[in-house]
Residue frames as qw, qx, qy, qz and C-alpha x, y, z in Angstrom:
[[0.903, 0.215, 0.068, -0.365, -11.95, 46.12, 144.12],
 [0.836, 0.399, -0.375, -0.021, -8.86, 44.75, 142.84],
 [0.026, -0.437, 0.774, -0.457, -7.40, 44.11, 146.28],
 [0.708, -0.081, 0.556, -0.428, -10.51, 41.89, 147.10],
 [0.865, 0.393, -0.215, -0.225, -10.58, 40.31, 143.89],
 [0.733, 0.314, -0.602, 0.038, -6.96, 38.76, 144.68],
 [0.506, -0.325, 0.490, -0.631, -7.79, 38.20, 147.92],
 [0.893, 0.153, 0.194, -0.376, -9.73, 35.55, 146.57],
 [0.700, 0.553, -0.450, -0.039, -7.05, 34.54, 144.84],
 [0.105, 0.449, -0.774, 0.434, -5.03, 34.11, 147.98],
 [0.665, -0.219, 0.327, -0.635, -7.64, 32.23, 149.36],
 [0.949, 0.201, -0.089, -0.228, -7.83, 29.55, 146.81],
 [0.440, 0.670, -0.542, 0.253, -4.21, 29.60, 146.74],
 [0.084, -0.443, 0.738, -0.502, -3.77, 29.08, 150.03],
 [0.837, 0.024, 0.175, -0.517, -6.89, 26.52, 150.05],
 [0.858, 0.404, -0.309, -0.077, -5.52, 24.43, 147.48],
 [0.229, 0.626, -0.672, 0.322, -1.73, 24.33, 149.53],
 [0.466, -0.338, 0.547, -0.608, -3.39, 23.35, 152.55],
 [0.889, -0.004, 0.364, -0.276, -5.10, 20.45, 151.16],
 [0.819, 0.507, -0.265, 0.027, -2.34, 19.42, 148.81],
 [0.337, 0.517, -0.644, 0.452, 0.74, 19.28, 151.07],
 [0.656, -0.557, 0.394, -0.323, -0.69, 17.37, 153.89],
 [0.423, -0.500, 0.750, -0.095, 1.33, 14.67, 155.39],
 [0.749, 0.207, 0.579, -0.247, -1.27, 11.91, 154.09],
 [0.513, 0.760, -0.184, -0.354, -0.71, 13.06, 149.88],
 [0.880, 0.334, 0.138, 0.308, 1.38, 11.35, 147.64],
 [0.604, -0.520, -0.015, 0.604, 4.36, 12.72, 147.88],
 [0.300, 0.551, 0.488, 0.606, 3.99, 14.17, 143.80],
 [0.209, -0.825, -0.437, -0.290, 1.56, 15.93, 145.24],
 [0.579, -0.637, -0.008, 0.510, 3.43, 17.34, 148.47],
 [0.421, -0.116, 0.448, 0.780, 6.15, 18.78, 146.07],
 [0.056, 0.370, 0.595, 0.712, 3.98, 20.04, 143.51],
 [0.219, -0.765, -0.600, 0.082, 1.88, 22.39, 145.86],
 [0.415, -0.672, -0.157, 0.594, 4.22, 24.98, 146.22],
 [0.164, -0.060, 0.504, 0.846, 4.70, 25.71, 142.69],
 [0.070, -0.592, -0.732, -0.330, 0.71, 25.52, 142.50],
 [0.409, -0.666, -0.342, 0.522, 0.87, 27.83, 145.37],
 [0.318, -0.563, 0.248, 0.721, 2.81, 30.45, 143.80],
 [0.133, 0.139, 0.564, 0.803, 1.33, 30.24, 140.18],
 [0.190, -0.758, -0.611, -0.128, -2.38, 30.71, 141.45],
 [0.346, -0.749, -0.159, 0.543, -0.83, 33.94, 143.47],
 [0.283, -0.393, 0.201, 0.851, 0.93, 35.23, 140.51],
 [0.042, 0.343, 0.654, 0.672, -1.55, 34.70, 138.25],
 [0.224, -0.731, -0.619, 0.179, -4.10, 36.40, 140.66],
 [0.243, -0.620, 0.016, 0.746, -1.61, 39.43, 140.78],
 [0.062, 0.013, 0.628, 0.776, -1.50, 39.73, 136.90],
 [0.065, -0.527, -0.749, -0.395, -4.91, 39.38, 136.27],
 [0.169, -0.760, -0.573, 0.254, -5.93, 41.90, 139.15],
 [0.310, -0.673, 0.061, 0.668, -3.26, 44.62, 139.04],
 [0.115, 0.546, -0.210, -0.803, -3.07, 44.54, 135.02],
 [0.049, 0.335, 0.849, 0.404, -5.81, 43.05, 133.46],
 [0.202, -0.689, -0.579, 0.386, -8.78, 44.38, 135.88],
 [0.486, 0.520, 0.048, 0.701, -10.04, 47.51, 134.93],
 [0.344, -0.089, -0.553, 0.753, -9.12, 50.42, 137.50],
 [0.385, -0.576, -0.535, -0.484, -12.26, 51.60, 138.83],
 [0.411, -0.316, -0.384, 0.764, -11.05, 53.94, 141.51],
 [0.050, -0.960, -0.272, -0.038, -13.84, 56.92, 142.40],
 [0.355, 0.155, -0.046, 0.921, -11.77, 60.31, 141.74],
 [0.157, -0.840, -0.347, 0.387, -13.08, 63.27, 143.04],
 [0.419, 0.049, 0.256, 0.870, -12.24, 66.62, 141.37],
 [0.099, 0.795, 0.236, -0.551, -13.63, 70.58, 141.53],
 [0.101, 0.605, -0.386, -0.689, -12.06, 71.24, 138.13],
 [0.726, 0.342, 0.549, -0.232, -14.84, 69.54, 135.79],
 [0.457, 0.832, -0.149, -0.276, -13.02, 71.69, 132.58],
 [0.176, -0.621, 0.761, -0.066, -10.32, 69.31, 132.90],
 [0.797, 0.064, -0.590, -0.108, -11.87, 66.36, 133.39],
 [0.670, -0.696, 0.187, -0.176, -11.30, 64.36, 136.22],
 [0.258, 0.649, -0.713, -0.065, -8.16, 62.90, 136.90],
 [0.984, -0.104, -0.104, -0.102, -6.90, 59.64, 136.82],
 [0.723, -0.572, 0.324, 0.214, -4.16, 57.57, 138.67],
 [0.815, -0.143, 0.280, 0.486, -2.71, 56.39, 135.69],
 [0.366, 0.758, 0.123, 0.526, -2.68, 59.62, 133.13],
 [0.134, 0.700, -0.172, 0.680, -1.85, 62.06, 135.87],
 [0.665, -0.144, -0.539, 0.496, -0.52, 60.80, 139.56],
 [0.228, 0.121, -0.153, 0.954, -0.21, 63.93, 141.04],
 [0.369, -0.251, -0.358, -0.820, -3.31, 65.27, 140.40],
 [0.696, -0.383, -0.504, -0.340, -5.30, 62.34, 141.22],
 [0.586, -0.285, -0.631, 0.421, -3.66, 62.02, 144.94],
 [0.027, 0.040, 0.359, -0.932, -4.57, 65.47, 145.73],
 [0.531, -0.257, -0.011, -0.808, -8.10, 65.33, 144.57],
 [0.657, -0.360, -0.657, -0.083, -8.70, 61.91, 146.52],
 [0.365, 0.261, -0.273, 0.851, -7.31, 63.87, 149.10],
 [0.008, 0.088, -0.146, 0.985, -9.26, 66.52, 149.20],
 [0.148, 0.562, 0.756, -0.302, -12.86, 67.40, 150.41],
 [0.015, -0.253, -0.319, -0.913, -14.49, 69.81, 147.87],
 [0.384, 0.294, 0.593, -0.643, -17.32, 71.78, 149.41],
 [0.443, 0.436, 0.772, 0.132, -20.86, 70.71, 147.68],
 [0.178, 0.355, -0.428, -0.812, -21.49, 72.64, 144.21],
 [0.609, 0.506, 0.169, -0.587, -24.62, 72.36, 142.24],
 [0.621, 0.665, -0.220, -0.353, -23.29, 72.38, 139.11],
 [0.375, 0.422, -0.787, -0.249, -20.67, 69.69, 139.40],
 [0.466, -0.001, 0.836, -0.289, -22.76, 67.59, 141.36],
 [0.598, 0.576, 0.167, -0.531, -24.79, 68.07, 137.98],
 [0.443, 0.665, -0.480, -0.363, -22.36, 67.58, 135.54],
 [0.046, 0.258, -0.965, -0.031, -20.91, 64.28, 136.77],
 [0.571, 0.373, 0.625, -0.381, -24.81, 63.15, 137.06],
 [0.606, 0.693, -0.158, -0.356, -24.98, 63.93, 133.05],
 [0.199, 0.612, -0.765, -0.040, -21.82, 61.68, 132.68],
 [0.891, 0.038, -0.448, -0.069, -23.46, 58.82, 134.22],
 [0.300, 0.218, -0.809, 0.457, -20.55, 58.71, 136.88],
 [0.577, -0.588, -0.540, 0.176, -21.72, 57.49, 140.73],
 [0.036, 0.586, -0.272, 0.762, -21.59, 60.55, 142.87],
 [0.611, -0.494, -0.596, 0.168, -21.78, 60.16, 146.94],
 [0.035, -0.571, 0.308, -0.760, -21.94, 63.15, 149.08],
 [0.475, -0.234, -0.698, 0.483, -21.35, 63.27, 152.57],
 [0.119, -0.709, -0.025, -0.695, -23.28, 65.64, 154.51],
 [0.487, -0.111, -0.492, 0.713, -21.79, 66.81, 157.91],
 [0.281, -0.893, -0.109, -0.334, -23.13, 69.95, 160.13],
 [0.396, 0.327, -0.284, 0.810, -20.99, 72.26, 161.76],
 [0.541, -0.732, -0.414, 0.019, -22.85, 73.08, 165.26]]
């Protein structure tokens, strides 16, 4: 989510350059696009990467724990995005009592 979100940012960014540095502009203008250019990108990066909160689906077989997260424990959290846990009742239960979004894939093995 917070790669599309400054997406958009580059968009506008690059919207705004495009129509501010053509040939026709005042020349003010011309000049002054590239610094507009480049604060609408960095503010897009700030606001997405650490403002935004991170709202990245973890996955995890060890519910006594908790699930992990990217920024408390790294490690962790790249092995259980990782991984494929077979389906379990009970923690498909528990994270349903938490409220969290659960999506299971189901596959057959012919």
């Amino acid at each position: 989510m917070q790669a599309l979100a400054f997406c958009v940012f580059v968009s506008f960014a690059t919207w705004l350059h495009s129509r501010w540095s053509v040939s026709i502009a005042p020349s003010a203008r011309r000049l002054f696009a590239p610094f507009v250019f480049a604060m609408v990108i960095g503010a897009g990066a700030w606001f997405c990467f650490f403002v935004m909160p991170d709202r990245t689906v973890t996955h995890s077989a060890d519910i006594a724990e908790g699930p992990p997260t990217r920024k408390a424990d790294p490690e962790r959290w790249q092995k259980a995005v990782q991984a494929w846990w077979p389906y379990r009742r009970d923690i498909l239960d528990d994270y349903l009592a938490q409220g969290r979004t659960v999506v299971v894939m189901w596959t057959a093995d012919w």
